[in-house]
C-alpha positions in Angstrom: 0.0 0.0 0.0 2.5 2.7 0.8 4.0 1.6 -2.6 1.3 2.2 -4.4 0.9 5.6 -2.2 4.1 6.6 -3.4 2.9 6.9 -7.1 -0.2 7.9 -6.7 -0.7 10.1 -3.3 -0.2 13.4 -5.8 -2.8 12.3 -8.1 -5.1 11.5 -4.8 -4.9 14.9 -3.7 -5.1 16.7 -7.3 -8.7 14.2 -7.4 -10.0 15.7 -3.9 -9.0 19.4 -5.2 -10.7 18.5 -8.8 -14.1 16.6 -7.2 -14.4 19.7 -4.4 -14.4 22.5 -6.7 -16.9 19.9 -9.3 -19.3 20.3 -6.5 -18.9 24.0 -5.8 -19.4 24.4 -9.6 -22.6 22.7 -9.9 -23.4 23.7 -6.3 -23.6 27.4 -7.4 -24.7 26.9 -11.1 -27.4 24.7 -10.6 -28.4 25.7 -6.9 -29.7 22.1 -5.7 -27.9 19.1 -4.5 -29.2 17.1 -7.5 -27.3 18.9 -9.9 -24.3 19.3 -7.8 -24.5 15.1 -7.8 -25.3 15.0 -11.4 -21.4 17.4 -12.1 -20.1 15.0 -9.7 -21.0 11.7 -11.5 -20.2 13.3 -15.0 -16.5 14.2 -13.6 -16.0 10.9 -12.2 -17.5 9.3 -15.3 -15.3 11.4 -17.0 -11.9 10.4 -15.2 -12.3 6.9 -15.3 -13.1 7.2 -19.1 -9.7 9.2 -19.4 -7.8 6.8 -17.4 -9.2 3.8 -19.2 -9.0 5.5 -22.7 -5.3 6.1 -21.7 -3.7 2.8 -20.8 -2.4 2.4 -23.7 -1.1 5.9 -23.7 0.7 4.9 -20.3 2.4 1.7 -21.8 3.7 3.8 -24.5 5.2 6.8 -22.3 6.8 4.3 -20.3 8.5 2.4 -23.0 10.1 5.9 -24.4 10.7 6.8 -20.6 12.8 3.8 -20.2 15.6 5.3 -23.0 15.6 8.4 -21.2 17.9 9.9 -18.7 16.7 10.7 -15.6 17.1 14.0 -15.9 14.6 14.0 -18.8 12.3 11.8 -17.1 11.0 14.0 -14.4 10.8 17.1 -16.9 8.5 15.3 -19.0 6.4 13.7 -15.8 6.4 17.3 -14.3 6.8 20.0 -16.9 5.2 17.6 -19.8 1.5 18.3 -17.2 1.4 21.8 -18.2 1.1 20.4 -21.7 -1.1 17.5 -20.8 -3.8 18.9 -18.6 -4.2 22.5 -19.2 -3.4 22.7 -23.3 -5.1 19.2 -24.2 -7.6 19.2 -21.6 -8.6 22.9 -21.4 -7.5 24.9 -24.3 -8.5 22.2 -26.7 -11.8 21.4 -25.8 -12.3 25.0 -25.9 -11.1 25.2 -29.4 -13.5 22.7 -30.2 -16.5 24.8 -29.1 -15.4 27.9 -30.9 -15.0 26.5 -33.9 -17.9 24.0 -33.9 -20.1 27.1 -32.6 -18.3 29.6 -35.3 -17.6 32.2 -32.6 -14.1 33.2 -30.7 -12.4 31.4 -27.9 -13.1 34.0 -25.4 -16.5 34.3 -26.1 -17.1 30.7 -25.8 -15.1 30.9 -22.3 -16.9 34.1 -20.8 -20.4 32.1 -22.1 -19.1 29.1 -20.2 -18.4 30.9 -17.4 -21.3 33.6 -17.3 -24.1 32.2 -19.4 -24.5 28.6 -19.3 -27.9 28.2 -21.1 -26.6 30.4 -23.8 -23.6 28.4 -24.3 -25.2 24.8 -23.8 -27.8 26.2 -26.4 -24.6 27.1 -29.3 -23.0 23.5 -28.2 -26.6 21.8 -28.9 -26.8 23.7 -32.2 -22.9 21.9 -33.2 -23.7 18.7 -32.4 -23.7 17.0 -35.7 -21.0 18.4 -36.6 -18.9 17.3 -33.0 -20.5 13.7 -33.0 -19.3 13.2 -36.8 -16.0 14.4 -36.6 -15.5 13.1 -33.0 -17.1 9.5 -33.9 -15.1 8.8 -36.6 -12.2 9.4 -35.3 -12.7 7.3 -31.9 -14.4 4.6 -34.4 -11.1 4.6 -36.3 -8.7 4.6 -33.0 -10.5 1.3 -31.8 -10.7 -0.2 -34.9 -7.3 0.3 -36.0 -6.3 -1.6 -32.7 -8.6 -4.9 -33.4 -7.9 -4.7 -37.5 -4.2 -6.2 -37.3 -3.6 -9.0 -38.5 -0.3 -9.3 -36.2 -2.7 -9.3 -33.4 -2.2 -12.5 -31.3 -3.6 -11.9 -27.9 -7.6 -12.3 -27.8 -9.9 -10.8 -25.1 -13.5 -11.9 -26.9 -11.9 -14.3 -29.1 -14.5 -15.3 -31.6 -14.9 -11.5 -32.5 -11.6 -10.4 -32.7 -10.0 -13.9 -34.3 -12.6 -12.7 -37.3 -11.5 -8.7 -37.4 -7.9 -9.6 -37.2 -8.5 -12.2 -40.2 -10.4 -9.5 -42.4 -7.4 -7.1 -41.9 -5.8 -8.3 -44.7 -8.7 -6.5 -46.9 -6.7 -3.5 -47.6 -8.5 -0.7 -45.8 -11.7 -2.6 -44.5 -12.2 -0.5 -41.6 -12.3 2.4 -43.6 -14.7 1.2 -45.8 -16.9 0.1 -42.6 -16.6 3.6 -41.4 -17.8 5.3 -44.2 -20.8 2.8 -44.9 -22.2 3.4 -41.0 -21.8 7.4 -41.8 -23.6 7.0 -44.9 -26.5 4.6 -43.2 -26.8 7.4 -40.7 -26.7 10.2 -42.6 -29.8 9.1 -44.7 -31.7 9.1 -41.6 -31.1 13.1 -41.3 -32.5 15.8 -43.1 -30.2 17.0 -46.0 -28.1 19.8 -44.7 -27.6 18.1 -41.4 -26.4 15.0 -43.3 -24.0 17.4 -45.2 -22.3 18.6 -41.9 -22.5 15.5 -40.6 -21.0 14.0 -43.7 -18.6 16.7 -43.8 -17.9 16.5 -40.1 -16.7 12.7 -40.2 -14.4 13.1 -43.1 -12.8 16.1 -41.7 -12.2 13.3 -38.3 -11.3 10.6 -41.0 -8.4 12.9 -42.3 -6.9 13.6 -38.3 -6.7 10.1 -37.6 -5.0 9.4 -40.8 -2.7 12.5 -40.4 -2.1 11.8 -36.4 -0.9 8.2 -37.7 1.2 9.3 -40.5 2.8 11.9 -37.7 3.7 9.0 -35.4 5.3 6.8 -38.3 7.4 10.0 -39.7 8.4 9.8 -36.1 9.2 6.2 -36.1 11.2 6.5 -39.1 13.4 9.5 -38.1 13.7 7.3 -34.7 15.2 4.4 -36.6 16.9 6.5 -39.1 18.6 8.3 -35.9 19.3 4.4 -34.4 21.1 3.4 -37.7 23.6 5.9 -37.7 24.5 5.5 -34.3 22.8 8.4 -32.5 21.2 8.2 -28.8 17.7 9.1 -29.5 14.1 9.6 -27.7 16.6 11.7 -24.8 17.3 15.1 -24.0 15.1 17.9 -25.7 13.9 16.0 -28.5 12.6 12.6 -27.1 10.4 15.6 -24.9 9.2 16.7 -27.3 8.9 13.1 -29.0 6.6 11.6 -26.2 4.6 15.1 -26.2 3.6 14.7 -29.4 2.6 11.2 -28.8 0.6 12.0 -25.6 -1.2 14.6 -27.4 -1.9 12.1 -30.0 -3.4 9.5 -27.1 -5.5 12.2 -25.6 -7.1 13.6 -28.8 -10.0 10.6 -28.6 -10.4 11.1 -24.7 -11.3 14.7 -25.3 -13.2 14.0 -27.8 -15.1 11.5 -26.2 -16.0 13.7 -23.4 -18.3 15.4 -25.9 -20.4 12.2 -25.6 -20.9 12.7 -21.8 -21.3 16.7 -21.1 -21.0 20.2 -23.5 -19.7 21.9 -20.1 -16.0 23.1 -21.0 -15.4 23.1 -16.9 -16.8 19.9 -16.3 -14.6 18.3 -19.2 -11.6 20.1 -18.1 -12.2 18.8 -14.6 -13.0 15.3 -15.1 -9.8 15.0 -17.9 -7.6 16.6 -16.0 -8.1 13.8 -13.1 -7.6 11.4 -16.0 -4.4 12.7 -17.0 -3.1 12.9 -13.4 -3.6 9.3 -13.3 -2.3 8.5 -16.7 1.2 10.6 -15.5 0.9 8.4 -11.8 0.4 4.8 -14.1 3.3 5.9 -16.4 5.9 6.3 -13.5 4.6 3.0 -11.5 5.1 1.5 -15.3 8.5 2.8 -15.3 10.0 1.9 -11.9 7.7 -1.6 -11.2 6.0 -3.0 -14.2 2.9 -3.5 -12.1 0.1 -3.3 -14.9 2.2 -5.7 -17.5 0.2 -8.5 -15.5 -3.2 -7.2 -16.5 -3.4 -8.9 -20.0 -6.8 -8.0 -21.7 -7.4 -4.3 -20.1 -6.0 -2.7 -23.3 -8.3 -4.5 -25.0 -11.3 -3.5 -23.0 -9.9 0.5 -23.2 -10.4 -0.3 -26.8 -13.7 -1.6 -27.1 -14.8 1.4 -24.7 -13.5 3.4 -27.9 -15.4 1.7 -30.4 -18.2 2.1 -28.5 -17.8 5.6 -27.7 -17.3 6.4 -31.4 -20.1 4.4 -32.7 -22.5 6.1 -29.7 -21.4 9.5 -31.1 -22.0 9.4 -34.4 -26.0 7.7 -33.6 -26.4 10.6 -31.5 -26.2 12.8 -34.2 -30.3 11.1 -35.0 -30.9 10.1 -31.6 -30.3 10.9 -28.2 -28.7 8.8 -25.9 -28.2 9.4 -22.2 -24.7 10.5 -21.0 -25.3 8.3 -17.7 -25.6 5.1 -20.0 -22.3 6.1 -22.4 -20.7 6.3 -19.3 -21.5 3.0 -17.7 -20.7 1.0 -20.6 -17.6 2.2 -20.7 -16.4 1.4 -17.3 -18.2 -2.1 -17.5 -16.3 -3.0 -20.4 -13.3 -1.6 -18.7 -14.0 -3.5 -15.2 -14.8 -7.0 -17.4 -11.2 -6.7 -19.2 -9.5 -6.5 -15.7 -11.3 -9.0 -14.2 -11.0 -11.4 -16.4 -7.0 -10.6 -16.3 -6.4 -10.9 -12.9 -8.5 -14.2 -14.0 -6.1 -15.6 -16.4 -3.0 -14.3 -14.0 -4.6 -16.6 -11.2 -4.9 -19.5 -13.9 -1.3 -19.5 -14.8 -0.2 -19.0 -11.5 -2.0 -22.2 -11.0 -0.4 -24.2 -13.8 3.3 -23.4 -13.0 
């Protein structure tokens, strides 16, 4: 226990600070204990999300960390927060808004902050536009992960067996992706289906251009490793594994679209996540601990697909946050059950 206090009492106390000030925020705005309860359990909601949508974010950071001085190390687990919690998980969303909503960044913030209804009402009026690009993209993150046909560790075996054998169809999950927009999209009225068509291209195009980013990346690495030169250390492997967190938050954020509109209580609930994602990187690092825990990337990722494919239906119907939310976690708490499951079960056989 005093361990595992060790990595994560900061992270404890930046959740405490984070949950109080969620309840003074919905305390005052709403003036009732319901809808102090209802910030409260879209924050949480919110965190876990981030911290389950970010495991593999963690593995990552720590296998880059490892090739790092020391020096290095704590300026990217200290400085690199600045980065991670107040530009992707405050700035951003809020660049989201005043774009989707066609007005400037501080406007949207002094409507956040001063008029609520008014700004919930601009957010409402994006929506197609968010859940398109948003879905796509999260659609594309999951199914990039169960689409390998390299892939040879199986959570729900019969399923992913199937998608890891169709992967050889040279972009098949593209081709789903566009097909489900398309089915949706005739269900909308015409110029809602344009924007929403529109919308999830646009999120097509990022994914494809965040993953061509992280393989110019790769390349430069190994190019670097070939001619004898210590890389992913010092200045540039910073800025290396910055990019690459950014990259691994993009879906988070905008998956929090699926659960609130409320730039505060997105940059609340994301920033726990992200304290905890820094926290499981450095217990990664030193200890190793959640190598043993072999099918909970696999449940972060069908929490993605889920996510994505709940976003872009919302564009045509309405589905409660409380219920995108739950899935989520029970998909996360299944894949860590049943590895601590198969840990016991080798234990057993040695």
């Amino acid at each position: 226990m005093q361990t595992l206090l060790r990595y994560y009492t900061f992270s404890l106390v930046f959740t405490l600070i984070c949950l109080a000030l969620a309840a003074w925020y919905g305390l005052s705005s709403s003036g009732t204990i319901m809808g102090m309860a209802e910030v409260l359990w879209i924050v949480i909601i919110l965190s876990v999300l981030e911290v389950s949508l970010s495991f593999d974010n963690a593995v990552v950071n720590a296998s880059v960390l490892k090739e790092m001085d020391a020096v290095w190390q704590r300026r990217f687990l200290t400085w690199g927060i600045a980065f991670a919690v107040f530009g992707m998980r405050i700035v951003f969303p809020l660049a989201i808004v005043a774009i989707a909503a066609n007005i400037g960044p501080i406007e949207a913030l002094h409507l956040s902050l001063n008029r609520p209804d008014q700004y919930e009402a601009l957010v409402s009026s994006a929506h197609v536009g968010i859940a398109g690009f948003g879905g796509a993209f999260l659609a594309m993150v999951g199914m990039k992960f169960f689409f390998d046909a390299d892939k040879e560790v199986h959570w729900i075996a019969s399923i992913e067996q199937a998608l890891a054998r169709v992967s050889n169809l040279p972009a098949i999950e593209i081709a789903i992706l566009l097909l489900g927009m398309w089915g949706i999209s005739s269900l909308m009225p015409v110029e809602e289906a344009h924007t929403f068509l529109v919308a999830g291209m646009l999120g097509l195009v990022t994914f494809i251009a965040v993953e061509a980013l992280s393989h110019w990346l790769e390349l430069r690495e190994a190019a670097a490793r070939a001619a004898g030169a210590v890389v992913r250390s010092g200045l540039g492997g910073f800025l290396y594994l910055n990019i690459l967190d950014a990259s691994f938050s993009f879906d988070g954020v905008i998956g929090a679209f699926a659960l609130s509109n409320n730039m505060i209580v997105i940059a609340l609930g994301l920033s726990i996540g992200a304290m905890f994602v820094r926290s499981m990187t450095v217990h990664l690092v030193r200890q190793g601990t959640l190598a043993e825990y072999r099918y909970l990337e696999h449940g972060a990722f069908w929490a993605i697909v889920v996510l994505g494919a709940i976003m872009l239906v919302s564009a045509v119907f309405h589905i409660p946050e409380t219920i995108t939310g739950l899935i989520g976690a029970i998909l996360i708490g299944l894949s860590f059950w049943w590895s601590v499951r198969h840990a016991r079960a080798e234990r057993a056989a040695a």
